[in-house]
N, C-alpha and C positions, 0 to 999 in steps of 0.2 A: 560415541554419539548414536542418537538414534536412526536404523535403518527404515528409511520408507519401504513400506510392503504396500502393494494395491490389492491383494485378495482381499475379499469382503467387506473393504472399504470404499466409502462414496466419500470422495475427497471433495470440500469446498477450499478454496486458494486465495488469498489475499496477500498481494502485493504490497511490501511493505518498505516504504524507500522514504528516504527527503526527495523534495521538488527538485529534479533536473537528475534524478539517478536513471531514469529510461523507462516509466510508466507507459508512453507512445510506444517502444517496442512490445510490450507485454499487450496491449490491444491489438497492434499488428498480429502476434503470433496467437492468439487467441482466435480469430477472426478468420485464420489459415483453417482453424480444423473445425469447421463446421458445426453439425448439432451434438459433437461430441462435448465440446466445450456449449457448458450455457450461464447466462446470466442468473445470479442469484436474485432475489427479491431480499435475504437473508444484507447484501453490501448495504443496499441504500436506506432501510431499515436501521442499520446500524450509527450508517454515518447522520440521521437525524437524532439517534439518543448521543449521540456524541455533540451534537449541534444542538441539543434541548441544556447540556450542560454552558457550552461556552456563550450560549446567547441567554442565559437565565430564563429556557420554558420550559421549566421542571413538567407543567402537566403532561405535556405529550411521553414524556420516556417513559412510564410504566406503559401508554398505549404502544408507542414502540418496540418497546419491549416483550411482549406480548405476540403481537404482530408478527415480529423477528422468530420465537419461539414457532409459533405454528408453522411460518412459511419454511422452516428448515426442518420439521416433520415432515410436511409435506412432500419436499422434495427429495429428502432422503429415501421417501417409501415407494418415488416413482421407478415405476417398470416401466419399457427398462430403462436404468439409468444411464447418463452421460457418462464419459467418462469422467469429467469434476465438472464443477461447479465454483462458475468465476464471480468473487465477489470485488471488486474493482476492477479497474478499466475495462473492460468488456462493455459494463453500460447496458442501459436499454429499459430499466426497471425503474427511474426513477418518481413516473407519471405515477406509478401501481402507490409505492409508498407513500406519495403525499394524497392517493386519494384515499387511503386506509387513514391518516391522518384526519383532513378533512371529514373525513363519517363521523368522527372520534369527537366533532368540535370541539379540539383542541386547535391553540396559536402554533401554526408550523414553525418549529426552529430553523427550518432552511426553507426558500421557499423554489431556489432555485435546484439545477441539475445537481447531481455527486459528486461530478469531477472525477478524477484519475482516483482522488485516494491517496493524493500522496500527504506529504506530512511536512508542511503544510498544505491544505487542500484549498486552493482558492486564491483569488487576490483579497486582500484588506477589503470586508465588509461588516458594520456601515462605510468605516476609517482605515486607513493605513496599518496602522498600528495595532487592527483588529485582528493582522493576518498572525499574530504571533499566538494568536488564541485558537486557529482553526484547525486543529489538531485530530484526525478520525481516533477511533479509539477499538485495536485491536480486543481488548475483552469482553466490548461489547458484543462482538462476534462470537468469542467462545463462549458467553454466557447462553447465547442463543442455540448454541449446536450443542450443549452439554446435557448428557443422558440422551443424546437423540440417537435411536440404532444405526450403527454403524457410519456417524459419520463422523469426520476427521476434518479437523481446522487445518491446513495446511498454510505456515508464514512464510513465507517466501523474503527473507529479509534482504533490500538490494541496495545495495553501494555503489559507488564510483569514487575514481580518482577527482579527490580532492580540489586540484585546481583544474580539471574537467569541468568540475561542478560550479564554481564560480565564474568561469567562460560564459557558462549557460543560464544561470541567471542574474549576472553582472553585466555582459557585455553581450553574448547572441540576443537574447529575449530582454533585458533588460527590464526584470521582474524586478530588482533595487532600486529604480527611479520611481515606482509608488510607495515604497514605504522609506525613503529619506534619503538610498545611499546603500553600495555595497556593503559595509559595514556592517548595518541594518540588518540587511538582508540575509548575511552569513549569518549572526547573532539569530535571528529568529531558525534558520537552520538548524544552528545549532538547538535550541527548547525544540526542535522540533526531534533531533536524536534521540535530548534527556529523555524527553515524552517514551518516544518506543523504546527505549529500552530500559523505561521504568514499567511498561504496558506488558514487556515480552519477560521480564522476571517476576509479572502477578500472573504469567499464565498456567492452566497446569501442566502436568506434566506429561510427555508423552504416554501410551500410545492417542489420546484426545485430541491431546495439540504439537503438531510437529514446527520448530522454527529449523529453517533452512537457510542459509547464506550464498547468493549469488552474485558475484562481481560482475558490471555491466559491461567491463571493456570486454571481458570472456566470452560473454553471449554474444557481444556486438560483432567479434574477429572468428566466432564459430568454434570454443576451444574445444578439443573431442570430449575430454576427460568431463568439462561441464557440460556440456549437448548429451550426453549421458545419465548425468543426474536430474537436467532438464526431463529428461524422457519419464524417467522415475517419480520427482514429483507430479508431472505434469496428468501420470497415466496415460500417457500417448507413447508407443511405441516408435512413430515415425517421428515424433518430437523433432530430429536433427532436421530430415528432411524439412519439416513444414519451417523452423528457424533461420533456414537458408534462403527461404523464398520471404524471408522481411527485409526489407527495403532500411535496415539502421542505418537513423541519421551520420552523416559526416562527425569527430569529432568539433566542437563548439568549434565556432570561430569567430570573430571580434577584435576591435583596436585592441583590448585591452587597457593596461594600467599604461601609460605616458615617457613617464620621467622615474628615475632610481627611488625616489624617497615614494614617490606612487606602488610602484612593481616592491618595496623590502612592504609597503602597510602590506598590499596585494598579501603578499607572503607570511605575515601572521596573522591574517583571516584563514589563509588555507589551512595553518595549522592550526586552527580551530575546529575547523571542520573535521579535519584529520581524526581528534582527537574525538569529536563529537560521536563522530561515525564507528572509531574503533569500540566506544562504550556501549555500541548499539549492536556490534559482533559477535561481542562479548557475552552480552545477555542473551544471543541468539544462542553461543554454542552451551551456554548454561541450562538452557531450557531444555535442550537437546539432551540433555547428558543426564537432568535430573530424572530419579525415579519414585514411583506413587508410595 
């Protein structure tokens, strides 16, 4: 696989997870190292040509697009640079894009905040049902950082255990009860895998675009071996230090599934997930490995 190097790279980072894999840790440890880490204007950018597709406003994506382009020039050529550049959960940029929209008179495909970023991003809007469509779209970001000097897509691709994941939007948060039912909700999970990891094997190939794999229980219990390569993607040397000082939630907790025949359905939704998430691993170490 491919080694992350920081010399001469300006790294942009995008958190790339399903809903409930630990997007709120990644803003907490962001948030730890000051204006080392800064928000991209490049995330929210992205995540409206992404929303110009699933809400059918084609006009704005070429402005998007566009827009996206220049601001990852720009910031790649600031002196001096951070050390990367957070394009989700960090937050903070999303007013700048929709008023680059708005000049544009163009129909904003989102009209509200970015959200986390994750995958899916959002509750169901207009409907329930919508949410299986609200999908960010990691190449929109490469498209945007490509040929730009020296900077690097970094994917941060992030997992959790399986029926962690459905604690936390089954039964902690109870993210299943707008769109019909656990069930639901795991099944859109899952289109939310296929997506990225049909997104992370159109990407290109290192050194442009690195994908990376981080298990959430790891970062969340402090593992040394990963607070190590945290450091390395991150370009933060203290990386371990500032990880320590976030506050990661308890795992999920919840009644749960009831009754046996509730707890065996429970049990082949996980494995759905299971499976969703390993196809999404997979395309990660693929991308890592391919060469130009």
């Amino acid at each position: 696989a491919f080694e992350v190097a920081n010399d001469g790279v300006v790294p942009f980072l995008f958190v790339a997870g399903l809903e409930g894999t630990g997007h709120h840790w990644w803003k907490a440890f962001f948030e730890q190292c000051g204006g080392r880490c800064r928000a991209s204007l490049v995330g929210p950018l992205g995540w409206q040509r992404a929303a110009a597709v699933f809400n059918s406003k084609m006009a704005a994506d070429g402005v998007a697009a566009r827009h996206a382009a220049d601001a990852a020039r720009t910031e790649a050529s600031q002196q001096p640079s951070p050390n990367l550049y957070s394009l989700n959960t960090l937050g903070g940029r999303n007013d700048e894009a929709l008023g680059l929209l708005k000049k544009a008179s163009v129909p904003l495909p989102w009209s509200e905040g970015e959200g986390m970023g994750s995958y899916p991003n959002w509750w169901g809007t207009p409907t329930p049902d919508h949410k299986a469509l609200q999908m960010p779209d990691v190449t929109a970001l490469s498209a945007a950082l490509g040929g730009v000097a020296n900077a690097q897509l970094r994917v941060v691709l992030l997992t959790r255990d399986s029926a962690a994941v459905a604690k936390s939007v089954c039964d902690k948060r109870n993210f299943a009860k707008s769109v019909g039912g656990c069930a639901a909700e795991i099944q859109i999970l899952g289109l939310g895998a296929g997506a990225l990891a049909a997104q992370i094997d159109a990407l290109p190939p290192p050194p442009a675009v690195v994908c990376t794999h981080f298990d959430f229980d790891s970062l969340r219990t402090g593992d040394a071996s990963t607070l190590e390569r945290l450091a390395a993607v991150s370009n933060l040397d203290d990386a371990a230090r500032l990880a320590k000082r976030v506050k990661a939630p308890p795992s999920p907790a919840g009644a749960g599934p009831r009754t046996d025949a509730a707890r065996q359905q429970r049990a082949s939704l996980v494995a759905v997930l299971e499976r969703s998430q390993a196809a999404a691993v997979a395309a990660c170490d693929r991308q890592s490995r391919r060469r130009s």
